[in-house]
N, C-alpha and C positions, 0 to 999 in steps of 0.2 A: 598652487596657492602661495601668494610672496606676498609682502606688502612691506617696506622701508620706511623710516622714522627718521628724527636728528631731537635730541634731548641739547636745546640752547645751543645749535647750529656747532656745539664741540662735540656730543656724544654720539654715535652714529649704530642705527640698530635695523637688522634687518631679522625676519621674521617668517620660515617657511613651512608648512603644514604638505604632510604625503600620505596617504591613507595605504596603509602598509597592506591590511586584510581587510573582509569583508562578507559575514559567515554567518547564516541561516541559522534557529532553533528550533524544534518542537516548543506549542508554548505552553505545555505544560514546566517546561524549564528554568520559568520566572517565576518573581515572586511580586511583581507590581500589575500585573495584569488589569488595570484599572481601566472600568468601561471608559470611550469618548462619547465626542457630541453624536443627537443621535440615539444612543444606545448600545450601539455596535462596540463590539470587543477591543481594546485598543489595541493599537501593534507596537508590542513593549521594543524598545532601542537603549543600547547599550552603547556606550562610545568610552572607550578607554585611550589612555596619551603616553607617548614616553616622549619625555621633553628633555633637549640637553640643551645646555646652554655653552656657548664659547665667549671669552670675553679677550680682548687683545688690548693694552693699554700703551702701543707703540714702544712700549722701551726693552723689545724683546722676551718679555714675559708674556704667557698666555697661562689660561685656566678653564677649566672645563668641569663642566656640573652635568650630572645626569641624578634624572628622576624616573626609575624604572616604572613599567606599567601593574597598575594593582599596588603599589607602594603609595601609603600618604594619602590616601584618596584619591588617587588618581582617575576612577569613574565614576561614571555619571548616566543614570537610567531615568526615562521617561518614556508615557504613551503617546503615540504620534495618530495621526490621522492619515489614512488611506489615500491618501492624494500628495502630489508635490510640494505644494505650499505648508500641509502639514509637518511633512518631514521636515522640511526645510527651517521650518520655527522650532522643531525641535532640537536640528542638529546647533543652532543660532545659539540655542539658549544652554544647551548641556555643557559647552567649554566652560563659561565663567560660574561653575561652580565646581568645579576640580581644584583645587589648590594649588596645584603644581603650575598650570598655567596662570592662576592669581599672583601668583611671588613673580611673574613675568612682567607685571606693572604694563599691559597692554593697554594700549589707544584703542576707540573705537575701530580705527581703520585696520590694527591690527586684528583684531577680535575677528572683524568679519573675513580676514585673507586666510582665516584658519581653519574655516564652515569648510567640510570636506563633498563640498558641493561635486564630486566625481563621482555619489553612491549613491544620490539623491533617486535619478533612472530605477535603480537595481530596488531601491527600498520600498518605491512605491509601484513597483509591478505589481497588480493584480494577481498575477497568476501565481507568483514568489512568497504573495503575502497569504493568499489562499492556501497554500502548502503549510505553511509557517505561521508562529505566533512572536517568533522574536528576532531579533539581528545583532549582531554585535562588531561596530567598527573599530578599528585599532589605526590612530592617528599619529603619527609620530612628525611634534614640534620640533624645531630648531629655532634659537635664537642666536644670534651674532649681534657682540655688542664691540665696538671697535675706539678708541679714543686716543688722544696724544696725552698722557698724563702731564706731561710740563705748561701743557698750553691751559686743561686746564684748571693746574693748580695757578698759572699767572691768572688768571680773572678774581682771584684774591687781592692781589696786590694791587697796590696804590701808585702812579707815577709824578713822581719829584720832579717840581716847575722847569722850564728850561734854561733858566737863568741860573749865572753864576756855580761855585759849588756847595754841594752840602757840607753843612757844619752840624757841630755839635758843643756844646757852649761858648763856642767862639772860637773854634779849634779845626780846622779844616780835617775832616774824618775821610778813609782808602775802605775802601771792599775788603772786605777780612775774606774774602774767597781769592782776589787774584792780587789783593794790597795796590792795585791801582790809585789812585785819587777815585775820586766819588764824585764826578760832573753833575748836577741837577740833570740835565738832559736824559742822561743813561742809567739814572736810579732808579729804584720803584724800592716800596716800603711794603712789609709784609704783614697782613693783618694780623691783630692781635698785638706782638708786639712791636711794630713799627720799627723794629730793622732794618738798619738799608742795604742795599745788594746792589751792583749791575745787572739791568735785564738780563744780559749773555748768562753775567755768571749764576746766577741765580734760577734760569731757566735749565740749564745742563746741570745743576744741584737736582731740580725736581725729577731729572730724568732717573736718578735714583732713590732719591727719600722727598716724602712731602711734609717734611720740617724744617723750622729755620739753622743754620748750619749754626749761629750762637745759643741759642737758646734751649731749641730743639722742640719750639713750641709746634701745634700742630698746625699746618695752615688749613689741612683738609674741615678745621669745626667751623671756619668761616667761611666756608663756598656755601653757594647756592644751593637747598636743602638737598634737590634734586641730583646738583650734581656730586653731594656729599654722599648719596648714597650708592651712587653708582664705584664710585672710587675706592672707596669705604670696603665695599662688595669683593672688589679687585684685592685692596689691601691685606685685608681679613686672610682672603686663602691665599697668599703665596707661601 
């Protein structure tokens, strides 16, 4: 179970679910034992997740989160009905209410690539479930979150006409990163405070800090909310 993402064609997320166990109860064992449609006894399910996340932001840093199983809330129990389709709505519906998988920020198409639709068989055996009143699956999520931080802290930036060079009150202004002159062509201004930079130089500035090299203002508060948080995420834990 995979399913792959792009958050604004810079962020790149891939998403993989493996059903680690897979383990019968007595059902005296539960405590939700709630009849189904019918009448009939429900067949309690238990699905618990241990979710790590890897995040890589191209500039040689990585970081890694894990959220062990039973920590945080991490499960999640309902009664299912004695047929495939039953199970199958309830394994649907029991991820997005674990928290640990909610701080995932999943798409639909993720949600669904993570239904450990491999246990679906086992859970709606008659003969398993005739033995049994419970089950308990153990999923373990991975996410990979993968992006070039310079490229996109430049989707902030603003680019200077092509014409002539820039000035600043009439005074022909250099790149205080390599004191070049400062072509309109090969500027770009940094939001917030409208500094001007070389693309080059100011892109290899991002590959280590996402501030302006005068100022120090932050560029990350003006991207994209989205892409703010994902960076933000990165930043936080190095």
């Amino acid at each position: 179970m995979e399913a792959q993402g792009t958050i604004g064609s810079l962020i790149k997320r891939r998403v993989k679910a493996t059903t680690t166990c897979l383990a019968f109860f007595p059902q005296q064992t539960t405590t939700t034992n709630e009849p189904s449609r019918g009448g009939e006894p429900g067949f309690v399910l238990r699905l618990t997740c241990h979710v790590t996340v890897y995040i890589s932001a191209g500039n040689g840093r990585k970081v890694e989160w894990v959220y062990p199983c039973g920590a945080g809330g991490a499960g999640a129990e309902a009664s299912c009905l004695a047929v495939p389709d039953g199970v199958r709505d309830a394994l649907r519906g029991m991820p997005r209410s674990i928290r640990a998988l909610q701080d995932l920020s999943l798409s639909d198409g993720e949600w669904e690539s993570i239904v450990p639709e491999d246990v679906v068989p086992d859970l709606a055996d008659p003969q398993a479930r005739a033995r049994h009143g419970a089950a308990e699956v153990d999923l373990a999520v991975v996410q990979h979150i993968r992006y070039n931080a310079a490229r996109v802290l430049m989707t902030g930036c603003k680019k200077i006409g092509d014409d002539g060079v820039a000035e600043e009150g009439g005074v022909d202004v250099e790149c205080s990163i390599c004191f070049d002159a400062l072509l309109r062509g090969e500027a770009v201004e940094l939001p917030g405070c409208a500094h001007a930079f070389h693309r080059r130089c100011i892109s290899r500035w991002f590959r280590r800090n996402p501030t302006c090299p005068l100022c120090r203002g932050d560029v990350v508060n003006h991207l994209d909310p989205e892409l703010q948080k994902q960076i933000a995420e990165f930043t936080d834990a190095r």
